[in-house]
N, C-alpha and C positions, 0 to 999 in steps of 0.2 A: 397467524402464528409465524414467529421469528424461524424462517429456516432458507438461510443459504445454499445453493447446492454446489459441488465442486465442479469448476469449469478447465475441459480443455486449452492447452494453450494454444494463443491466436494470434493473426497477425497483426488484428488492427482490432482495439478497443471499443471499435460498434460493434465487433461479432457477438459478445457478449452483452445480455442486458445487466445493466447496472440504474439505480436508484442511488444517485450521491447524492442528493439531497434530500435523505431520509434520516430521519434524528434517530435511528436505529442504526445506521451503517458503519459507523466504529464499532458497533457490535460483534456485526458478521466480519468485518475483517479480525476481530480478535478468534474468532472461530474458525475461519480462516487459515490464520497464522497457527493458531494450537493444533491445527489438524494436518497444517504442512501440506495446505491444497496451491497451486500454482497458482490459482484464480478461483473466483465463485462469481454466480450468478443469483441476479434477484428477483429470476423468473415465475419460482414456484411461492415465492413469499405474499401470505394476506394481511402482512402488517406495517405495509409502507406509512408513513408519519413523516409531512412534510417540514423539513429544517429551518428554523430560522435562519434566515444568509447574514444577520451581520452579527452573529455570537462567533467574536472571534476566539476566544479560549475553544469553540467547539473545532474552530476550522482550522486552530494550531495542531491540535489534535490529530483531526484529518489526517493534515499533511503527513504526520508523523508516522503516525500507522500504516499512509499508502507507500512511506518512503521503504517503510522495514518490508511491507508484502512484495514492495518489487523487488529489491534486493533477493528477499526469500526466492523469488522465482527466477532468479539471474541474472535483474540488473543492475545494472552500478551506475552510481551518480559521476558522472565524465572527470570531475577532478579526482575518483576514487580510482576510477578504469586508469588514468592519468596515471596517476603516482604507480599503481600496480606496473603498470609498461614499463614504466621507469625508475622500478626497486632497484637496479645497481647503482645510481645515481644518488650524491650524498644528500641528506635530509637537510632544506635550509627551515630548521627551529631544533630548538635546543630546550633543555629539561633544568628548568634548576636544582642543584642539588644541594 
């Protein structure tokens, strides 16, 4: 059975068991995300399904979703943390109008 549990935050990415390569795990992170858990774990799960690794539409995916869960949890992608440090400074791009 598909069930994620909600994980404590950690320092380092091995405290946590994770299964990335389970064709289920864009799953749990969309439950994840809906639930506004910091992390999850894929401790308690009986429904691991090994991923094909060269579907890449699956692994664009991935990325995407782990990008929004860390964000969700408070990280920023370093030209985001970037720009934020550097909100008084003028913006080089411009908007057509």
């Amino acid at each position: 059975m598909l069930n994620p549990m909600p994980a404590q935050a950690v320092n380092r990415p091995s405290e946590v068991e994770r299964r990335v390569l389970c064709s289920r795990y864009s799953e749990c992170l969309e439950i994840c995300l809906s639930k506004r858990w910091q992390g999850f774990s894929c401790s308690e799960c009986q429904d691991f399904e090994v991923e094909c690794p060269d579907d890449t539409a699956h692994w664009a995916e991935q990325s995407k979703n782990s990008g929004w869960l860390l964000m969700s949890a408070g990280y920023l992608p370093r030209w985001i943390a970037e720009r934020v440090r550097n909100r008084n400074e003028p913006e080089d791009f411009f908007c057509d109008s």
